[in-house]
N, CA, C and O of each residue as an XYZ file, in Angstrom:
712
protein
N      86.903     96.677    100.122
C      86.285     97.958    100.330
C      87.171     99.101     99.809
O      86.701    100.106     99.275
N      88.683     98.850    100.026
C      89.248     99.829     99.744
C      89.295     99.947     97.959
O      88.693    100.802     97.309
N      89.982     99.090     97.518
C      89.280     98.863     95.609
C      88.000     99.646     95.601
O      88.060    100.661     94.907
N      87.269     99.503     95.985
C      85.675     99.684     95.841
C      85.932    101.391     95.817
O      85.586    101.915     94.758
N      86.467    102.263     96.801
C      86.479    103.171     97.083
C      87.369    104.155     96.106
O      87.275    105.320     95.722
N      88.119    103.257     95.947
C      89.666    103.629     94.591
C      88.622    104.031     93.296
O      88.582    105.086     92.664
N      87.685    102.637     93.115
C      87.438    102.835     92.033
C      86.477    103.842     91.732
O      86.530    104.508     90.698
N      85.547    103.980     92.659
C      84.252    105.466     92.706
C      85.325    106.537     92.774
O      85.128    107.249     91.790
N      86.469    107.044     93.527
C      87.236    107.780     93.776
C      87.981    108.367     92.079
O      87.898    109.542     91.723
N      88.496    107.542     91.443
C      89.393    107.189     90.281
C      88.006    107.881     89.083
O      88.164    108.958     88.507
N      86.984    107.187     88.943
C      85.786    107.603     88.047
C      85.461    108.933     88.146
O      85.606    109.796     87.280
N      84.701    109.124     90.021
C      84.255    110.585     90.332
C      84.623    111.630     89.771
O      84.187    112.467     88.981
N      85.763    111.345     90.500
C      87.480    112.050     90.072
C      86.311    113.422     91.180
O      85.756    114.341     90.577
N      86.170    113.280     92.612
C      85.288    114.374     93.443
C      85.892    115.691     93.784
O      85.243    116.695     94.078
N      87.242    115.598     93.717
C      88.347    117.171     93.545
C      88.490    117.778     92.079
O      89.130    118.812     91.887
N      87.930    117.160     91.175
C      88.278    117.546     89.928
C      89.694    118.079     89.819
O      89.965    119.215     89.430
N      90.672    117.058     90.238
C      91.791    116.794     90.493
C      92.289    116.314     88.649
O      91.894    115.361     87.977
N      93.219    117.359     88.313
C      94.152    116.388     86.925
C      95.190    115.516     87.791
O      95.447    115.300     88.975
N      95.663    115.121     86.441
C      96.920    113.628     86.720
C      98.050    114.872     86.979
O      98.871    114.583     87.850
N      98.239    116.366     86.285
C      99.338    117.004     86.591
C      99.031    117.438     88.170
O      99.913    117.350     89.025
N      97.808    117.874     88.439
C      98.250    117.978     90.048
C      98.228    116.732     90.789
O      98.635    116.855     91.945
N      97.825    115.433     90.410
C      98.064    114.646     91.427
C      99.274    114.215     91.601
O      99.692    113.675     92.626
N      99.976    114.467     90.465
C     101.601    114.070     90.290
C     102.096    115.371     90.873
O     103.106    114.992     91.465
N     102.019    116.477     91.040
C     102.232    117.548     91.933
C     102.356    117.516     93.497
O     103.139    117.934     94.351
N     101.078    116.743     93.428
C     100.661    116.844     95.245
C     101.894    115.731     95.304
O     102.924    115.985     95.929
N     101.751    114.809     94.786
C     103.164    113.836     95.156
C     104.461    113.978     95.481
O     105.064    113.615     96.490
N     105.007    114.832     94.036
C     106.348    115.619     94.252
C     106.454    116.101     95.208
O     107.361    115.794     95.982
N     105.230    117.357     95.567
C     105.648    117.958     97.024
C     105.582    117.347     98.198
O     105.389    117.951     99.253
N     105.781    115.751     98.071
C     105.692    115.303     99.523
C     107.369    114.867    100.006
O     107.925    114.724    101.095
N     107.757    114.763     98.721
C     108.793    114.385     98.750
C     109.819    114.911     99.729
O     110.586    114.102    100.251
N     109.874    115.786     99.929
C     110.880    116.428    100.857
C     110.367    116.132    101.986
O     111.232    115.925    102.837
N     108.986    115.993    102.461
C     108.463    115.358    103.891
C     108.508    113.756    103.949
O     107.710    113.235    104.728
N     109.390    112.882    103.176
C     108.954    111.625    103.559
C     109.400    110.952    104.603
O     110.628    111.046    104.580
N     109.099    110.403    105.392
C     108.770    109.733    106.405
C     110.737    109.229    106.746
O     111.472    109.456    107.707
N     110.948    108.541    105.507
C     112.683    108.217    105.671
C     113.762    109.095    105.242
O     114.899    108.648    105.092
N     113.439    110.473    105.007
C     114.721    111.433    104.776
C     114.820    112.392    106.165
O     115.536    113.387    106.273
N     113.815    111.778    107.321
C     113.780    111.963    108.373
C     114.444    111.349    109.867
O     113.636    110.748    110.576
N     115.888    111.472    110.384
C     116.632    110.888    111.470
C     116.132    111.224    113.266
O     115.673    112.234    113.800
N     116.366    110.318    113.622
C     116.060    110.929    115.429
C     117.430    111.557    115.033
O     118.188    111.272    114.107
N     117.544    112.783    116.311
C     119.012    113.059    116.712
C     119.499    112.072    116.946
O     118.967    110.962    116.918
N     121.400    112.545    117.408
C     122.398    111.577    117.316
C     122.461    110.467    118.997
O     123.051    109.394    119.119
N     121.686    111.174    120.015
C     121.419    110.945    121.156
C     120.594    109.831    120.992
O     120.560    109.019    121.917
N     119.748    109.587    119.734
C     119.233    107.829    120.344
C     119.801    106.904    119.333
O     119.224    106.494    118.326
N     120.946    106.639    119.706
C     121.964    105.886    118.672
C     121.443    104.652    118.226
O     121.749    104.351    117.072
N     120.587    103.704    118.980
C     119.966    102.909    118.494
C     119.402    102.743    117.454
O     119.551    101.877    116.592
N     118.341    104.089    117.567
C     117.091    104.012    116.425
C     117.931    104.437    115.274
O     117.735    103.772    114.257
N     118.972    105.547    115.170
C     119.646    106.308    114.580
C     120.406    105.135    113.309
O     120.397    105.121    112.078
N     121.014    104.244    114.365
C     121.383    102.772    113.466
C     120.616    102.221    113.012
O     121.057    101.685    111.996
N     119.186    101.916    113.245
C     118.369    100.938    113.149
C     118.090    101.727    111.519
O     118.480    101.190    110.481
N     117.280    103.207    111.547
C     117.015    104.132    110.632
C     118.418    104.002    108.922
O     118.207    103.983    107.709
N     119.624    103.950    109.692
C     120.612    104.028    109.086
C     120.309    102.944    108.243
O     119.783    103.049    107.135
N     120.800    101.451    109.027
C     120.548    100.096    107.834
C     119.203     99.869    107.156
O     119.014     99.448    106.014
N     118.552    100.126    107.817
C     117.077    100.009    106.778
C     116.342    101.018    105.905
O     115.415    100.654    105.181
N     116.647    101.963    105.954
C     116.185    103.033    105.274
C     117.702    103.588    104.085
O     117.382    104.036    102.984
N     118.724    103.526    104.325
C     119.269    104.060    103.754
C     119.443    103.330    102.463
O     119.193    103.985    101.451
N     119.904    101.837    102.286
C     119.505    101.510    101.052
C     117.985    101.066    100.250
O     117.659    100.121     99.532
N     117.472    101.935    100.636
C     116.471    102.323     99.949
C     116.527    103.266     99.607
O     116.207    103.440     98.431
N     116.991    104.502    100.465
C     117.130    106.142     99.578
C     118.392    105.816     98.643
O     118.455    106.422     97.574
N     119.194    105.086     98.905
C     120.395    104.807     97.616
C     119.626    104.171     96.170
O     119.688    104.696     95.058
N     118.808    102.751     96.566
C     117.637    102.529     95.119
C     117.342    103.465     94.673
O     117.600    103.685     93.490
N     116.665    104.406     95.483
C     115.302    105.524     94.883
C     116.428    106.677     94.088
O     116.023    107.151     93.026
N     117.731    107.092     94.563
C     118.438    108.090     93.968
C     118.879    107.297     92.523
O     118.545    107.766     91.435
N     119.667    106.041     92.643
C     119.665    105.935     91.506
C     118.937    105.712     90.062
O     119.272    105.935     88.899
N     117.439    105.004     90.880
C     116.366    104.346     89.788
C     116.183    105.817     89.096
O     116.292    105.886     87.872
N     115.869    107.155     89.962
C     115.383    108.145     90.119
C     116.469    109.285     89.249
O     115.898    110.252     88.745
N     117.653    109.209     89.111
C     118.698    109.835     88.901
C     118.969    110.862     89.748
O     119.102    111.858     89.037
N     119.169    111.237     91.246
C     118.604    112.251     91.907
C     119.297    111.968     93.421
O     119.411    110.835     93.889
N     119.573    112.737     93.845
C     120.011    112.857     95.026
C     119.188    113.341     96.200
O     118.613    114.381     95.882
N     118.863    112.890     97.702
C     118.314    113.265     98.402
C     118.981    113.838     99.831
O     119.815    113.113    100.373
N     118.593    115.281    100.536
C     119.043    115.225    101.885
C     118.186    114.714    102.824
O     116.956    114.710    102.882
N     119.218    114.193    103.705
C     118.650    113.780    105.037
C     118.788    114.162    106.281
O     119.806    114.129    106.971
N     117.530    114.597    106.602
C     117.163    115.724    107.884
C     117.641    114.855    108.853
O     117.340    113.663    108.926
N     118.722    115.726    109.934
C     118.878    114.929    111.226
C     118.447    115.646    112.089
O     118.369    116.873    112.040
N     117.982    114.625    113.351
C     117.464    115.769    114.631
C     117.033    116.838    114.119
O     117.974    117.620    114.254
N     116.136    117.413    113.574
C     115.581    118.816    113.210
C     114.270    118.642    112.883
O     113.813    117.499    112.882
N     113.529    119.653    112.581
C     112.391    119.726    111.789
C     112.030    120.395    110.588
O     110.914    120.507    110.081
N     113.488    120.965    110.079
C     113.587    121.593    108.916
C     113.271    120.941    107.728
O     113.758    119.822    107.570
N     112.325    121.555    106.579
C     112.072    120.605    105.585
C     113.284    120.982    104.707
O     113.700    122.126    104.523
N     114.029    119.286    103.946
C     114.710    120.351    103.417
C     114.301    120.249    101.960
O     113.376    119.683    101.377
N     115.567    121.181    101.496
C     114.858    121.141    100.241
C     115.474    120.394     98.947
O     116.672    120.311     98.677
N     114.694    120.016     98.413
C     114.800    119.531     97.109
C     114.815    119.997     95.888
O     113.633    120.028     95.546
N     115.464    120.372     95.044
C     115.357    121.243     93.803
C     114.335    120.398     92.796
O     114.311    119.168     92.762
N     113.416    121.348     91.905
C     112.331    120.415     90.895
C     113.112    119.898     90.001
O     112.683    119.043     89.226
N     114.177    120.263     89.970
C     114.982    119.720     88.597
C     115.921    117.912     89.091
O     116.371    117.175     88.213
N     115.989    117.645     90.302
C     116.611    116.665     90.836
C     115.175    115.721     90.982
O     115.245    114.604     91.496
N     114.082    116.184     90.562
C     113.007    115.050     90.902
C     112.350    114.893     89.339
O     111.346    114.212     89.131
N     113.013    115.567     88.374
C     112.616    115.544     87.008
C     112.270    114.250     86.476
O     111.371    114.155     85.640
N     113.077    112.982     86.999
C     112.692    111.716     86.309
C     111.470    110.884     87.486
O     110.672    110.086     86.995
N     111.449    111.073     88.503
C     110.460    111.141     89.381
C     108.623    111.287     88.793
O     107.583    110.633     88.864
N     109.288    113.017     88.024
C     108.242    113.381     87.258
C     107.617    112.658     86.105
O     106.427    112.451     85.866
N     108.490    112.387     85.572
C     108.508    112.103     84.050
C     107.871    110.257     83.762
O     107.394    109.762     82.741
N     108.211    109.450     85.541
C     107.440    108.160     85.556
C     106.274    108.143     85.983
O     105.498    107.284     85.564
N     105.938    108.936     86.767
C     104.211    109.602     87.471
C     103.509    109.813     86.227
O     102.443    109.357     85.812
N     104.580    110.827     85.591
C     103.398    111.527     84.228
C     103.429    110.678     83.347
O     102.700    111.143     82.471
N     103.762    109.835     83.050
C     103.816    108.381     82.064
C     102.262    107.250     82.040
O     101.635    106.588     81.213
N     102.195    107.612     83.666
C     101.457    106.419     84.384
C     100.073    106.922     83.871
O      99.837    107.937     83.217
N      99.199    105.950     84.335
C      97.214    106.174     84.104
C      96.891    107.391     84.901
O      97.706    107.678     85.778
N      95.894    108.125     84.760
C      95.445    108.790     85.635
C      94.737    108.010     86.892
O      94.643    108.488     88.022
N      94.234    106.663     86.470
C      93.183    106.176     87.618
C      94.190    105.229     88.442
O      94.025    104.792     89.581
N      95.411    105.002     87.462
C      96.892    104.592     88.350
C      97.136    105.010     89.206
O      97.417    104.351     90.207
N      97.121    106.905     89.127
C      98.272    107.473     89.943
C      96.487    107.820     91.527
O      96.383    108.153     92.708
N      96.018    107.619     90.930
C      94.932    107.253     92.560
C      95.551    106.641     92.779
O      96.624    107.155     93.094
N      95.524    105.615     92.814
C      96.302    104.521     93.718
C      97.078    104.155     93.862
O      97.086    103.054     94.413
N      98.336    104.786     93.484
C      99.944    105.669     94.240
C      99.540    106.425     95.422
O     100.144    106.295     96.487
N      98.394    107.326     95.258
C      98.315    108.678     95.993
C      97.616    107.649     97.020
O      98.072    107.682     98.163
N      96.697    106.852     96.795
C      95.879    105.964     98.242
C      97.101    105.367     99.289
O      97.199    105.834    100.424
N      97.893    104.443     98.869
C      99.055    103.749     98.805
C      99.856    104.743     99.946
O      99.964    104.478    101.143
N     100.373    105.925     99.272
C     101.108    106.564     99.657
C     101.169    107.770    100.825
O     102.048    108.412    101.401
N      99.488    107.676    100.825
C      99.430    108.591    101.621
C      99.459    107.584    103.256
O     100.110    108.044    104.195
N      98.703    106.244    103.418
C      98.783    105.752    104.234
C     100.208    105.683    104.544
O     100.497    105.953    105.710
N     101.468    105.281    103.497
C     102.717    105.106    104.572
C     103.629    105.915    104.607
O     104.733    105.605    105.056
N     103.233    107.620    103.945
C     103.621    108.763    104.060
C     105.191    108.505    103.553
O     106.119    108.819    104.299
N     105.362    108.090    102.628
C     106.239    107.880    101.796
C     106.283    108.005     99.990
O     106.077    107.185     99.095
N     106.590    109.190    100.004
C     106.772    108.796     98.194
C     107.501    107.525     97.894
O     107.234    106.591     97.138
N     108.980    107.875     99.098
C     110.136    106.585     98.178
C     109.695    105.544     98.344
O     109.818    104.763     97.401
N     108.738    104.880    100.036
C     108.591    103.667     99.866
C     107.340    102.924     98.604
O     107.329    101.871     97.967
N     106.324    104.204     98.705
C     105.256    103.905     97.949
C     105.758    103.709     96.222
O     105.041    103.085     95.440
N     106.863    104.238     95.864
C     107.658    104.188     94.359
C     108.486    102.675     94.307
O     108.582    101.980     93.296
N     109.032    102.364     95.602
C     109.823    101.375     95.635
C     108.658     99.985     95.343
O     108.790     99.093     94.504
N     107.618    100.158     96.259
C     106.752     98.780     96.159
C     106.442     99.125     94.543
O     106.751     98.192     93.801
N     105.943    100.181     93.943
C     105.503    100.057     92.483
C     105.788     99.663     91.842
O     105.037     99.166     91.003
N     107.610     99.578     91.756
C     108.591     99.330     90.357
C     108.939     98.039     91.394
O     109.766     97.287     90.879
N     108.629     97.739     92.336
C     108.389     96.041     92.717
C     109.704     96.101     93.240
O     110.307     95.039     93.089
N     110.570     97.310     94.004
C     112.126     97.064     94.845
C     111.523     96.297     95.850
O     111.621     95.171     95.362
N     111.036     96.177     96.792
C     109.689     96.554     97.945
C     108.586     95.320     97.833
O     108.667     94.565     96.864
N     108.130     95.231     98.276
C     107.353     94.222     98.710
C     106.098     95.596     99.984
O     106.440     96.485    100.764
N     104.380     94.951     99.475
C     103.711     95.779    100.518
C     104.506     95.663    101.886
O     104.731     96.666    102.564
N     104.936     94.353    102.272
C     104.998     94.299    104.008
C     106.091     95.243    104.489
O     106.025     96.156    105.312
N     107.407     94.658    103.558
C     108.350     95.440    104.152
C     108.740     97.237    103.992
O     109.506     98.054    104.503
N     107.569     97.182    102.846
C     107.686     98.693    102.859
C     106.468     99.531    104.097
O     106.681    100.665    104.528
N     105.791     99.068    104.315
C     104.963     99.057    105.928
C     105.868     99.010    106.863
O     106.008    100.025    107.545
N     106.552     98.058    107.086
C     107.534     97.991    108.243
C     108.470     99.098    108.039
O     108.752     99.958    108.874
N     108.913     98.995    106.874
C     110.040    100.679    107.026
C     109.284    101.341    107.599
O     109.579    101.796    108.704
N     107.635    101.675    106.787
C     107.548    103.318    107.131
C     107.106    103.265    108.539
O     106.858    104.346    109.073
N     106.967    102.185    109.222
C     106.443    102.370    110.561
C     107.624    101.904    111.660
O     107.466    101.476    112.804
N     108.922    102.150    110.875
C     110.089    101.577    111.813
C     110.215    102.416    113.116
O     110.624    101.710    114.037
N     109.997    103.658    113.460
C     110.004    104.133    114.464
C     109.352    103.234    115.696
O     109.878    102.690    116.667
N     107.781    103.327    115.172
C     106.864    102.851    116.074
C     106.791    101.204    116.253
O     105.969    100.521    116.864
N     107.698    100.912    115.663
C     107.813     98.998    115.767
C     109.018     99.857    116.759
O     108.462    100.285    117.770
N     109.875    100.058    116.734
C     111.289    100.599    117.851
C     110.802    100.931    118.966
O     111.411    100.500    119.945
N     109.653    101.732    119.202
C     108.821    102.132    120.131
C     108.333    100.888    121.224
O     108.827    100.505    122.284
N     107.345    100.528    120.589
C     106.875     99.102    121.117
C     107.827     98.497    121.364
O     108.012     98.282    122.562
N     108.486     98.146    120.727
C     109.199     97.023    121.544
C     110.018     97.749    122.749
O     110.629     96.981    123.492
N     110.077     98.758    122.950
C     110.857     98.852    123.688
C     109.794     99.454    124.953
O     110.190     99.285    126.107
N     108.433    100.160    124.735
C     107.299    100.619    125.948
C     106.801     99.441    125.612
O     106.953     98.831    126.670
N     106.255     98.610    124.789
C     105.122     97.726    125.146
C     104.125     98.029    123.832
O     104.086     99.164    123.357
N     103.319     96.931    123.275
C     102.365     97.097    122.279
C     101.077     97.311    122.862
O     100.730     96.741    123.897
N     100.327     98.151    122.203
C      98.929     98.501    122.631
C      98.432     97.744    121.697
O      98.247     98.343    120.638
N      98.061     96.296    121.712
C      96.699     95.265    120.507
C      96.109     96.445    119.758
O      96.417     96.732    118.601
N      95.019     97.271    120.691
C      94.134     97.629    120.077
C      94.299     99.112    119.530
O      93.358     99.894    119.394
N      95.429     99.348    119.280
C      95.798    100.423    118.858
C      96.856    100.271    117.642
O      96.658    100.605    116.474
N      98.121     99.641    118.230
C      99.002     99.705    117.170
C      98.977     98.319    116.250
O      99.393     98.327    115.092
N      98.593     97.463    116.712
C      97.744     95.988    115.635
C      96.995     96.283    114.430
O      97.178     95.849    113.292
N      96.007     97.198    114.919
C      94.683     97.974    113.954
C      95.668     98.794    113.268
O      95.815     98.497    112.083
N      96.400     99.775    113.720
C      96.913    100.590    112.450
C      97.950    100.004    111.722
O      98.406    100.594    110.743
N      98.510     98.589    112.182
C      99.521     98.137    111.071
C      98.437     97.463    110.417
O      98.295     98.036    109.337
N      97.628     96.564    110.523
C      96.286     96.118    109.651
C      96.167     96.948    108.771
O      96.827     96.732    107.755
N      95.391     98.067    108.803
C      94.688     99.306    108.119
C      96.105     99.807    107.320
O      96.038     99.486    106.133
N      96.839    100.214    107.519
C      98.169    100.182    106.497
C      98.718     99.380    105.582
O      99.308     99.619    104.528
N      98.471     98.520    106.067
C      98.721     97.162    105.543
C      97.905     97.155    104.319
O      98.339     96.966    103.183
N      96.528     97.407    104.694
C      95.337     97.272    103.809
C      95.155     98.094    103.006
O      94.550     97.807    101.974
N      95.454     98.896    103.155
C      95.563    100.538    102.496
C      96.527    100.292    101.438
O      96.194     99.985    100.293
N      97.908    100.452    101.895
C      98.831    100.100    100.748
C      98.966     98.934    100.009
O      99.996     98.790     99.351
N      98.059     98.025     99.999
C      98.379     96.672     99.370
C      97.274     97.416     98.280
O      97.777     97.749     97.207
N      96.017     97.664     98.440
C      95.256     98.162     97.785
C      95.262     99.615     96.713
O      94.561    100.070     95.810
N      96.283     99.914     97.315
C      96.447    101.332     96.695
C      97.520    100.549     95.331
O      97.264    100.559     94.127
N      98.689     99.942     95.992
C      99.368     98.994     94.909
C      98.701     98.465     94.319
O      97.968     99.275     93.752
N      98.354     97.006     93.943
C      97.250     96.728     93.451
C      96.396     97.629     92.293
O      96.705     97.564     91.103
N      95.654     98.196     92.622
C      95.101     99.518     92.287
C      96.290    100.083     90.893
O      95.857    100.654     89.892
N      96.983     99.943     90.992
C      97.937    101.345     90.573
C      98.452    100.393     89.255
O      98.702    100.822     88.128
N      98.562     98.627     89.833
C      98.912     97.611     89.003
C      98.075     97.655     87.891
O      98.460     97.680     86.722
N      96.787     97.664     88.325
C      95.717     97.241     87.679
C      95.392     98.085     86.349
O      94.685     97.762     85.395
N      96.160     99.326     86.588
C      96.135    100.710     85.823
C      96.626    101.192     85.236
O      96.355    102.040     84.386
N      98.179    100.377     85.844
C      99.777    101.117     85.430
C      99.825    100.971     83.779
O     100.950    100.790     83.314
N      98.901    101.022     83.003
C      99.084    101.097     81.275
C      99.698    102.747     81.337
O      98.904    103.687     81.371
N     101.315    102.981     81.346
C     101.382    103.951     80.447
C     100.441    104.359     79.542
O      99.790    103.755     78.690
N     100.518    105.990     80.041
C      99.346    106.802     78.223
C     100.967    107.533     77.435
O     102.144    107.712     77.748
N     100.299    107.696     76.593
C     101.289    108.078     75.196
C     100.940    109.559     75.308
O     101.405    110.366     74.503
């Protein structure tokens, strides 16, 4: 269903959306992604947990990327990123299909990650474990209150499903244009 939706979506094109703003809307997520984001230093657990699993991945993404990232602790400050440190960022988005970068943007919006949604693309990543990063909080959560089946089951499913499809999708497309 989700293909199905990519692909009416990708054709429609129903925002009369270009490939430069969809590669836009992307860039600007960047500074909100999901892993340049820390609990404060007070829940040392998650703080570690966040540390080993997320951080070599923002080390992949800086170097594949040439680019350096900050990482927000305890705060809610976005920070910032200069356009010129996400230039090669740019320059692999704008490379890609237009009916590709749908399904980056499907992909990505479910696990609210540029880096993880870039990492599964260029294949660092794997769908599952880049799901499990972006939902490492709320796997930390549960296990530690308890799983709700019918709540947090369904949204790792539907994520699951989302980003395998949005990948996929993006595979199916990824013909560089000239």
């Amino acid at each position: 269903m989700h293909l199905t939706s990519l692909a009416n979506t990708a054709q429609d094109n129903p925002h009369n959306k270009t490939k430069f703003e969809l590669v836009n809307e992307l860039l600007s997520h960047v500074s909100e992604d999901t892993i340049l984001y820390r609990v404060p230093e007070s829940n040392n657990k998650l703080l570690e947990l966040q540390k080993e699993k997320w951080d070599p991945v923002i080390r992949w993404f800086e170097s594949e990327f040439k680019t350096s990232l900050p990482i927000a602790r305890g705060t809610i400050f976005v920070p910032d990123i200069p356009e010129s440190s996400l230039v090669h960022v740019r320059n692999y988005l704008s490379s890609q299909s237009f009916t590709g970068i749908h399904g980056l943007v499907f992909g990505i919006d479910a696990i609210r990650s540029v880096i993880l949604g870039l990492a599964v693309a260029k294949k660092y990543l794997g769908v599952r474990e880049a799901v499990d990063l972006g939902r490492l909080e709320t796997t930390f959560q549960t296990d530690h209150w308890g799983n709700v089946e019918w709540a947090h089951d369904l949204e790792l499913q539907e994520t699951l499903a989302r980003v395998s499809a949005g990948i996929l999708f993006f595979s199916l497309n990824s013909q560089p244009e000239s």
